[in-house]
N, C-alpha and C positions, 0 to 999 in steps of 0.2 A: 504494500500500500504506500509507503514511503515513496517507492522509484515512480509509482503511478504521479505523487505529489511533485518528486521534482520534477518531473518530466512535463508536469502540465506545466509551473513553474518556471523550467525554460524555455517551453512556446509562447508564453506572456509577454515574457522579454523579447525574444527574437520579433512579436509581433509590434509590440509596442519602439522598437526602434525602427520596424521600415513602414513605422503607420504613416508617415511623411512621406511622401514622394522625394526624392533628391535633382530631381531630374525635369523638366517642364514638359509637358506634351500639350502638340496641337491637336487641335478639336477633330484633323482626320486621325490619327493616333489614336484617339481615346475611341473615337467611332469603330474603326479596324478592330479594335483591342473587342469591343461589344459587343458587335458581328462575330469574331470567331470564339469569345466565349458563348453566346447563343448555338453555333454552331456543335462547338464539342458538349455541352448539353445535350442537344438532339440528338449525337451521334451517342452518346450511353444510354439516352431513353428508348432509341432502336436498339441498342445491345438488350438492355435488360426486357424491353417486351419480347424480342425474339427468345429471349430464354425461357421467359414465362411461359411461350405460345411453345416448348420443347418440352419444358417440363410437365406441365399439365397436361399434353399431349400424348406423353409416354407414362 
């Protein structure tokens, strides 16, 4: 239970220093960035219904 504590413990930190951008993006950059996160989204919600529609299947 300990390793569980620090371990969350060090993703706090790790998150809480690059919660800041360091870096500037243009508004096509952040769009790009939005587009292919939607896209890999979509592309696990076909992973995981195709497995649904295999498992319940068999």
């Amino acid at each position: 239970m300990n390793k569980v504590h620090a371990l969350l413990t060090k993703i706090g930190q790790i998150n809480a220093r690059y919660r800041t951008p360091r870096i500037a993006m243009s508004g096509a950059v952040r769009g790009s960035l939005l587009v292919l996160r939607l896209y890999l989204i979509g592309l696990v919600l076909l992973m995981v219904y195709g497995f649904v529609r295999i498992v319940t299947r068999g």
